[in-house]
C-alpha positions as CSV (number, residue, x, y, z in Angstrom):
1,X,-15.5,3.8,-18.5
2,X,-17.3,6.0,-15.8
3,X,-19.0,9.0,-16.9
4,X,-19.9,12.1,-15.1
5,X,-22.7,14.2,-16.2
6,X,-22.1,18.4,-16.7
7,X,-24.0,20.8,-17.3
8,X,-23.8,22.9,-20.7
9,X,-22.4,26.1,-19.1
10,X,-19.3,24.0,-18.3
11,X,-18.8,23.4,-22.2
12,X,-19.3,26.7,-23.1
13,X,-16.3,27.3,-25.2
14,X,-17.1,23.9,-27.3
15,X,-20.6,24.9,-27.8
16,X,-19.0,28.1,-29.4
17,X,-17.7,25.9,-32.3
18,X,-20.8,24.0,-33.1
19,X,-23.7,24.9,-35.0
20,X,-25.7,22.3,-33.3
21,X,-25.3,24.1,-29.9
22,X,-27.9,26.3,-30.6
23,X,-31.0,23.9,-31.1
24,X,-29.8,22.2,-27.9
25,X,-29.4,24.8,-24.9
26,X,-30.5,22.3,-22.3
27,X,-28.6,19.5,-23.2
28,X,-26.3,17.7,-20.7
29,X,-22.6,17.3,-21.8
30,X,-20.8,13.9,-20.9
31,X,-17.4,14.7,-19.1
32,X,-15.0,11.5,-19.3
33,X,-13.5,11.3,-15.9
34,X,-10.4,9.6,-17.7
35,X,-9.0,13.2,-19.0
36,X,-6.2,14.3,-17.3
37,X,-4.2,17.3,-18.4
38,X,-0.7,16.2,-18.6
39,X,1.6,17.5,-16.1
40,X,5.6,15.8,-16.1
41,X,7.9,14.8,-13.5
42,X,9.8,17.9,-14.4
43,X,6.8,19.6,-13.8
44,X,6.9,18.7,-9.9
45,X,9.7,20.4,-9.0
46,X,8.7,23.8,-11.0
47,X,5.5,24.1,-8.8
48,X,7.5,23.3,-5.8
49,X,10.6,25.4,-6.4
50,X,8.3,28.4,-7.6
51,X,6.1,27.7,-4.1
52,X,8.8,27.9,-1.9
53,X,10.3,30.8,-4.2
54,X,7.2,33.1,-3.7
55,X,6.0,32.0,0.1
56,X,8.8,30.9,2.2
57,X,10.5,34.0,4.2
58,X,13.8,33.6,3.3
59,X,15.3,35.4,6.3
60,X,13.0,33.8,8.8
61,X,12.2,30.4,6.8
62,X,8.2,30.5,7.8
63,X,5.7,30.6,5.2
64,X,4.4,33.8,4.4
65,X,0.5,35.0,4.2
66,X,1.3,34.9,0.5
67,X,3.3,35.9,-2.5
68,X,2.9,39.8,-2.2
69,X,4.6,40.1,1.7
70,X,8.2,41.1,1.7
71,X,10.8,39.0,3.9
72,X,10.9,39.6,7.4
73,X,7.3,38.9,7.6
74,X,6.9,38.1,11.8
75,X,3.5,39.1,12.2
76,X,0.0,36.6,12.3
77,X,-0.6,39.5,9.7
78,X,1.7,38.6,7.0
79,X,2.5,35.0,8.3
80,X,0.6,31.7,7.3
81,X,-1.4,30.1,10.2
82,X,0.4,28.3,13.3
83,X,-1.1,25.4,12.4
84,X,-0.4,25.3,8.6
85,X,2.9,25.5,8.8
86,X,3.5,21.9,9.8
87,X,1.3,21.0,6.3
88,X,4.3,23.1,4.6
89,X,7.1,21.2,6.9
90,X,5.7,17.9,5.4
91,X,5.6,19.1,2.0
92,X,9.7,19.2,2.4
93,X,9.8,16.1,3.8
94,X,8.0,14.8,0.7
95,X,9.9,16.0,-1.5
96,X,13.1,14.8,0.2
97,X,11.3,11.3,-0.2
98,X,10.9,12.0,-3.6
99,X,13.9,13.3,-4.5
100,X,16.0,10.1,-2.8
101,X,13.1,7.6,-4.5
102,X,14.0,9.4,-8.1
103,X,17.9,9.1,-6.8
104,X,18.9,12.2,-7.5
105,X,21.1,13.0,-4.4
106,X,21.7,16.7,-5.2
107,X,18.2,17.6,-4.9
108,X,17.5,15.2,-2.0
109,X,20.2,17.0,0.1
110,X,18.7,20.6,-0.6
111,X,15.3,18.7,0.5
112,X,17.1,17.6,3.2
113,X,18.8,21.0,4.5
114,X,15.2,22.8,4.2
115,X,13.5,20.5,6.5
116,X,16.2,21.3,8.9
117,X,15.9,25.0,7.8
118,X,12.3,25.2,8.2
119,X,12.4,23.0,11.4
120,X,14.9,25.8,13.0
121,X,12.5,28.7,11.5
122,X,9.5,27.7,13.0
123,X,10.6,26.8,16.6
124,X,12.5,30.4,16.3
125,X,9.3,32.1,15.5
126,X,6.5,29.7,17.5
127,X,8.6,30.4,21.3
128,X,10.7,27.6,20.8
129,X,7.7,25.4,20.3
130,X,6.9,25.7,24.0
131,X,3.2,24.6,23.5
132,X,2.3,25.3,27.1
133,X,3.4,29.4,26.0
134,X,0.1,31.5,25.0
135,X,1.6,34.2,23.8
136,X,-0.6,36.4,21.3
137,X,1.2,36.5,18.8
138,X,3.7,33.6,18.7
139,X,2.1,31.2,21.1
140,X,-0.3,28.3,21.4
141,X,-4.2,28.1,22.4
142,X,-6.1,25.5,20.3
143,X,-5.9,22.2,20.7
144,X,-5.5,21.2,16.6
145,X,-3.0,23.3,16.3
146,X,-0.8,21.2,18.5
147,X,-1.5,18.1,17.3
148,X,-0.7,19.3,13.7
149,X,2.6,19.4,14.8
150,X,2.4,16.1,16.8
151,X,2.2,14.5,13.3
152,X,4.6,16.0,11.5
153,X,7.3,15.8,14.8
154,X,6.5,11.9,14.0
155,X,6.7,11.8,10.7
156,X,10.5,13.9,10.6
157,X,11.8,11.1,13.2
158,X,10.6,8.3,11.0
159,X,12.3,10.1,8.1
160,X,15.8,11.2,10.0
161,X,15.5,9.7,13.7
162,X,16.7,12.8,15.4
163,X,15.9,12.4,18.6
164,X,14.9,15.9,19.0
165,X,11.8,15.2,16.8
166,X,10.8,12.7,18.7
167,X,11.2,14.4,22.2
168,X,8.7,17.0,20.3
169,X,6.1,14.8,19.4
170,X,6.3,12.8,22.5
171,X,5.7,16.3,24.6
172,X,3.2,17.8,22.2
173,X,0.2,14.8,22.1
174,X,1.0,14.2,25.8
175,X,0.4,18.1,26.4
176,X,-3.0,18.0,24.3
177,X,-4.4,15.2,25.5
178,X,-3.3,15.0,29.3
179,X,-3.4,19.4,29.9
180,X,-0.6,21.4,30.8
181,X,1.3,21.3,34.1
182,X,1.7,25.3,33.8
183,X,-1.8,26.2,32.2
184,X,-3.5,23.7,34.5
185,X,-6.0,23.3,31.4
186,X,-8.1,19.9,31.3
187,X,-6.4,18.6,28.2
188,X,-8.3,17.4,25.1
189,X,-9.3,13.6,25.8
190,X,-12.4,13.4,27.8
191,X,-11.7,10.5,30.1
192,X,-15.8,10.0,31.2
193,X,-17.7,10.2,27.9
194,X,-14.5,9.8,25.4
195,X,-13.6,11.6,22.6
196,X,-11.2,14.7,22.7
197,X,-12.1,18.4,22.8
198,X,-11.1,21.0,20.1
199,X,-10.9,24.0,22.1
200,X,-8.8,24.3,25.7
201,X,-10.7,26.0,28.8
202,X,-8.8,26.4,32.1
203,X,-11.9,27.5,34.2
204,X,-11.4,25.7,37.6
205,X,-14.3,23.6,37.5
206,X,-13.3,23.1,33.8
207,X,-16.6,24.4,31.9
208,X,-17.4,22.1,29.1
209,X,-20.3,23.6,28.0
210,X,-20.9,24.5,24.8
211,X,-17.0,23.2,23.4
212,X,-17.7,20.7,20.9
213,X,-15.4,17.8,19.8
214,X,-14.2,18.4,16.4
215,X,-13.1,15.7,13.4
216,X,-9.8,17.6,13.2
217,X,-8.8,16.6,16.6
218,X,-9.6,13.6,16.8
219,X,-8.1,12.0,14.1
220,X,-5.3,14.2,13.6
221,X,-4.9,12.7,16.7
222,X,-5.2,9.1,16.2
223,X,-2.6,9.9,13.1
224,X,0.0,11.1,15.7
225,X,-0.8,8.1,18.0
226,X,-0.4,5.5,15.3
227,X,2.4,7.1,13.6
228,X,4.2,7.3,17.0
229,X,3.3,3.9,17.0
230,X,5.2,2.7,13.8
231,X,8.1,5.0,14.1
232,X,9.3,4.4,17.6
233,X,11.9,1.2,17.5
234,X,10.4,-2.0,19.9
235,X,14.1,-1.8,21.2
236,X,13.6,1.8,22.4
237,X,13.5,1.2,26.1
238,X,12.1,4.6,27.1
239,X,9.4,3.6,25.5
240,X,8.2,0.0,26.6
241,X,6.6,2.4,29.2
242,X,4.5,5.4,30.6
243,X,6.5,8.5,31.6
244,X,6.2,7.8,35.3
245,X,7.9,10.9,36.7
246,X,5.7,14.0,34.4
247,X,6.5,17.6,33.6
248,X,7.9,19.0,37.1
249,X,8.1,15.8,38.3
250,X,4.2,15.9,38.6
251,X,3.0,12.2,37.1
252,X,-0.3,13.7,36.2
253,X,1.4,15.1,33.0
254,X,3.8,12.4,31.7
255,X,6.1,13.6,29.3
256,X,6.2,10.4,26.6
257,X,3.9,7.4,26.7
258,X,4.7,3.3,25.3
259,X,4.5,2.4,22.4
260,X,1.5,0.1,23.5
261,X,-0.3,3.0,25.1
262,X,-0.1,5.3,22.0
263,X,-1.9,1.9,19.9
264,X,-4.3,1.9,22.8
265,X,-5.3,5.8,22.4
266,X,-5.2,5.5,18.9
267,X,-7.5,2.6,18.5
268,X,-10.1,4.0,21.6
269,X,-10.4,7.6,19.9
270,X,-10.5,6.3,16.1
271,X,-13.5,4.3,18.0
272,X,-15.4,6.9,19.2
273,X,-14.7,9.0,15.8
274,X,-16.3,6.0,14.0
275,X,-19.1,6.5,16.5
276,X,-19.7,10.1,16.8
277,X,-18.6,11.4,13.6
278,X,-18.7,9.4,10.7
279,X,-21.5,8.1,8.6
280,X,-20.3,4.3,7.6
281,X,-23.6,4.2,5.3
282,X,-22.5,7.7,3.1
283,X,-18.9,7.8,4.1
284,X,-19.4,11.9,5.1
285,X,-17.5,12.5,8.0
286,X,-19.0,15.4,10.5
287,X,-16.9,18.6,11.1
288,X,-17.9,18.2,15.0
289,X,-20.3,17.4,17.8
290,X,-21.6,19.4,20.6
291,X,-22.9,17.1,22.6
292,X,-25.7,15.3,21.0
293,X,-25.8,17.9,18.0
294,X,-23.7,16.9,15.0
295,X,-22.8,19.1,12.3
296,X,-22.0,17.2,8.9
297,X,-20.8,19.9,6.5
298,X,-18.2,18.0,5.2
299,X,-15.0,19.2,4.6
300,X,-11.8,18.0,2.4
301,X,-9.3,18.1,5.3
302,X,-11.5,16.0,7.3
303,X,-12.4,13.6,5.2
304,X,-8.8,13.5,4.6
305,X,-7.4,12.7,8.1
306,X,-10.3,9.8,8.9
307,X,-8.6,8.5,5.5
308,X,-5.2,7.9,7.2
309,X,-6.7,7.0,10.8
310,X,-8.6,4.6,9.0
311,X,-5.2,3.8,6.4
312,X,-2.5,3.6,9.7
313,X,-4.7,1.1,11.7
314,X,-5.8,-0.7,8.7
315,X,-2.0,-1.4,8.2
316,X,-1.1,-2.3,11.7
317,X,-4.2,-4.7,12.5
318,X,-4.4,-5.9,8.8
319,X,-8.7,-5.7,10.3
320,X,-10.9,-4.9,7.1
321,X,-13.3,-2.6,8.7
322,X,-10.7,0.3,8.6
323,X,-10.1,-0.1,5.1
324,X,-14.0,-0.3,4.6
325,X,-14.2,3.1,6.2
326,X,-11.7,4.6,4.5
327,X,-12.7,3.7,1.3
328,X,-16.2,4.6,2.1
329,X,-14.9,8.3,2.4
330,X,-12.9,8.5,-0.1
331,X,-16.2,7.8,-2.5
332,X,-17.8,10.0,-0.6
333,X,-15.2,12.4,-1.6
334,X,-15.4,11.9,-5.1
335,X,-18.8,11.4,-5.9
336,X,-20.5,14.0,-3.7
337,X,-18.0,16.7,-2.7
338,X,-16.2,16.2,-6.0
339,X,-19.4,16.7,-8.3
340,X,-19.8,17.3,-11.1
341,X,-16.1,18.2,-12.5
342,X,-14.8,15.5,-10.3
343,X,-12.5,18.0,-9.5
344,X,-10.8,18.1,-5.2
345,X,-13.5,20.9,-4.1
346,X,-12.4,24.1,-2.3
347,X,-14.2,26.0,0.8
348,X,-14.6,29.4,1.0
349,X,-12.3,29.7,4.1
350,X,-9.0,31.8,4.2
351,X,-7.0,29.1,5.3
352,X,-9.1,26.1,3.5
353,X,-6.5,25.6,0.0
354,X,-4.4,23.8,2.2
355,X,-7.1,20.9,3.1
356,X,-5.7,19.7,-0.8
357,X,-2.1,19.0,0.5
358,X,-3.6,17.6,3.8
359,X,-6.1,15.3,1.5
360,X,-3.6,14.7,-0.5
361,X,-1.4,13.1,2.3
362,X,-4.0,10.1,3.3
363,X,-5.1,9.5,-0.2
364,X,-1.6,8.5,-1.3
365,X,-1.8,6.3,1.8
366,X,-4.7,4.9,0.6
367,X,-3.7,4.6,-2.7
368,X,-0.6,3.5,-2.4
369,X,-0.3,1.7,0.5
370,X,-3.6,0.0,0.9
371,X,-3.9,-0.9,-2.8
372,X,-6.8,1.3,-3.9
373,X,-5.8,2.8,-6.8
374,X,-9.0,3.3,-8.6
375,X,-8.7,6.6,-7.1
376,X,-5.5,7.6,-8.6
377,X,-7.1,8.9,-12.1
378,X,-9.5,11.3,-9.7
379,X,-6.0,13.0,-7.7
380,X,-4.5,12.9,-11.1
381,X,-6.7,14.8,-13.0
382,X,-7.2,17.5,-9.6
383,X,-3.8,18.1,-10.2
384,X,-3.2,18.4,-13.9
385,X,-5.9,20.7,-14.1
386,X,-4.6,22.8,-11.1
387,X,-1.3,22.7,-13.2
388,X,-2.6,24.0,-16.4
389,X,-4.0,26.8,-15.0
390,X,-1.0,28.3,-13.2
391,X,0.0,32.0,-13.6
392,X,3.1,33.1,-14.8
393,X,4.7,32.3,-11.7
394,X,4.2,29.0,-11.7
395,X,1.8,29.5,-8.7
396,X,-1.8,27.4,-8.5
397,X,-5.1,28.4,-6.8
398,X,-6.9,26.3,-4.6
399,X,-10.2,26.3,-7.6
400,X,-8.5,24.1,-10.2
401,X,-10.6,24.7,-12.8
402,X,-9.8,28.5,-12.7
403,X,-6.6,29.9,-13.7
404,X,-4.4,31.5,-10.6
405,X,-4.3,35.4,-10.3
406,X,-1.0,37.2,-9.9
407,X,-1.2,36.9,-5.8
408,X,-1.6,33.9,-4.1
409,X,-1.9,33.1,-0.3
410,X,0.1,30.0,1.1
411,X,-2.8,28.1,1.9
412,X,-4.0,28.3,-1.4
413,X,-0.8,27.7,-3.4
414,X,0.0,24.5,-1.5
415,X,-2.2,22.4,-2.8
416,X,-0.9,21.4,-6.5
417,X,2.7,20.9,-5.7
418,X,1.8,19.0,-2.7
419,X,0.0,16.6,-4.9
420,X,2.6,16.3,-7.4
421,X,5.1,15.7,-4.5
422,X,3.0,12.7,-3.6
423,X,1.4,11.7,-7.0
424,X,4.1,12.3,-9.8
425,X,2.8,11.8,-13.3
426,X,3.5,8.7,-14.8
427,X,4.1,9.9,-18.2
């Protein structure tokens, strides 16, 4: 059995019941990483009812800020980020997943009628998901934030094949990585040196100097190429080719690429990832590059999405080395970001408690999908001990081993029933 070492302030409360504690105030304490609180199937749909209860605008249907805001909440003020939102639209889909796997049909269809509801909310509020709009307030103007959406646009046609979806995702990673047609912007893929840009500049020359190429571009990115991939039929005859027409009928800026071409960008910018931004002998992967200069503070979200790049390929290719990579992060993940509690770490960030339910999305990929369940005791116990310490709302934090205060932002609140939506207790 694997043991983890903790310090003695950890165990403070059991050193309060032994008489020994006293004579040994620099003793390390053994934490068995096979303890996991219990949390039930039953369990799953309390944390997700009571996060959607607290956070989700019930006259608009976008997430708000957090539990505190009052409906009607329209402002980047009171709402969660642009960006985030998509996390939340997957956590529906999940649970619809869930729901049908468990067959209960009554609580799939109210799964099923709050994707749609959330779907409708979102486009209402984010200009009709017009990505090439910069409004202020409601609008676009990072390059992430797009491709967020990309994935979860996939992901919904997979699920329900509306065609609507897919005519979303489709336009979205066309407009990041070609530009726009109306912003005249040079798009996120750099076609000389490779790679994709995080931020978008529409200086005329373009000015790359000083923009740095991020992690959560480029594999969010090669996530929305591969899942395009899978989920578009071979029979689909729009797409055995290139758009060769483009937005305003200018072919710079197709509109929908192949099927073949979306494998192609997939495998070239998980490539250049592998590259640039990941460390095959630790597993960390960077948060970005500027140029030569790479920062590797590594972060859960990250480390999340090179998961599923390296997951999605694995599965298509059946080639080893993406499985190697992926489960070289993942132990990175555990053993050094993880340490000592062996508990999914948080960042200090306003908007970082949702890295969790992105983590949380690749892992089960990993996990479940490429076979690798040794891992499955680690999200287990992140999640029972997120559980247990719930307030009285049935509301979670994003530090697990701390018990929730009485308001609670979206990002952080995400994080536990997003796990349980992908890894319910086996009880």
């Amino acid at each position: 059995m694997k043991k983890y070492i903790v310090s003695a302030c950890f165990l403070l409360m059991a050193c309060v019941v032994s008489s020994a504690c006293n004579h040994q105030e620099n003793k390390k304490y053994v934490l068995d990483y096979d303890i996991v609180p219990a949390y039930h199937d039953s369990d799953t749909w309390k944390a997700y009812d009571a996060f959607n209860q607290y956070l989700l605008d019930r006259e608009t249907s976008v997430y708000k800020v957090n539990n505190d805001i009052a409906d009607g909440a329209n402002t980047k003020a009171t709402i969660g980020a642009i960006w985030t939102q998509a996390i939340y639209w997957d956590m529906a889909m999940n649970a619809y997943k869930l729901a049908t796997k468990q067959g209960n049909t009554q609580r799939a269809n109210r799964y099923k009628e709050l994707v749609t509801d959330i779907y409708k909310g979102d486009s209402a509020h984010y200009v009709g998901f017009d990505f090439h709009n910069q409004d202020g307030n409601n609008g676009w103007f990072i390059y992430d934030d797009i491709m967020w959406w990309t994935i979860s646009f996939s992901r919904a046609y997979g699920l329900f094949k509306n065609p609507e979806y897919l005519q979303r995702a489709d336009e979205s990673f066309c407009r990041v990585w070609y530009g726009s047609y109306k912003l005249k912007d040079r798009g996120s893929y750099d076609k000389v040196n490779g790679g994709m840009f995080w931020q978008w500049n529409t200086q005329d020359p373009p000015d790359n100097s000083g923009t740095g190429k991020m992690s959560c571009i480029n594999f969010p990115a090669v996530i929305a190429a591969a899942t395009l991939y899978n989920n578009i039929a071979q029979s689909d005859v729009q797409h055995q080719e290139d758009d060769k027409t483009g937005f305003d009928g200018n072919p710079a800026y197709p509109r929908w690429l192949s099927r073949a071409t979306y494998l192609k960008n997939a495998k070239e910018i998980y490539q250049w990832g592998v590259e640039h931004l990941f460390d095959k002998g630790s597993g960390n992967v960077a948060d970005s590059r500027h140029e030569n200069s790479v920062d590797w503070h590594a972060t859960l979200y990250n480390q999340g999405t090179f998961i599923g790049a390296s997951c999605i390929l694995y599965k298509i290719t059946g080639e080893q080395s993406y499985l190697d990579n992926a489960i070289a992060a993942a132990n990175y993940t555990v053993n050094i970001m993880s340490a000592p509690l062996q508990l999914l770490p948080n960042g200090d960030g306003t908007e970082q408690g949702i890295y969790t339910a992105i983590f949380a999305q690749y892992m089960q990929m990993l996990i479940y999908d490429c076979g690798q369940d040794q891992f499955l005791k680690w999200m287990q116990r992140s999640t029972g001990y997120g559980w247990n310490n719930r307030n009285d709302k049935n509301l979670t934090t994003k530090d697990y081993s701390k018990k929730a205060g009485p308001t609670v932002s979206c990002y952080d609140a995400s994080g536990i029933p997003a796990l349980m939506l992908l890894f319910p207790s086996e009880k």
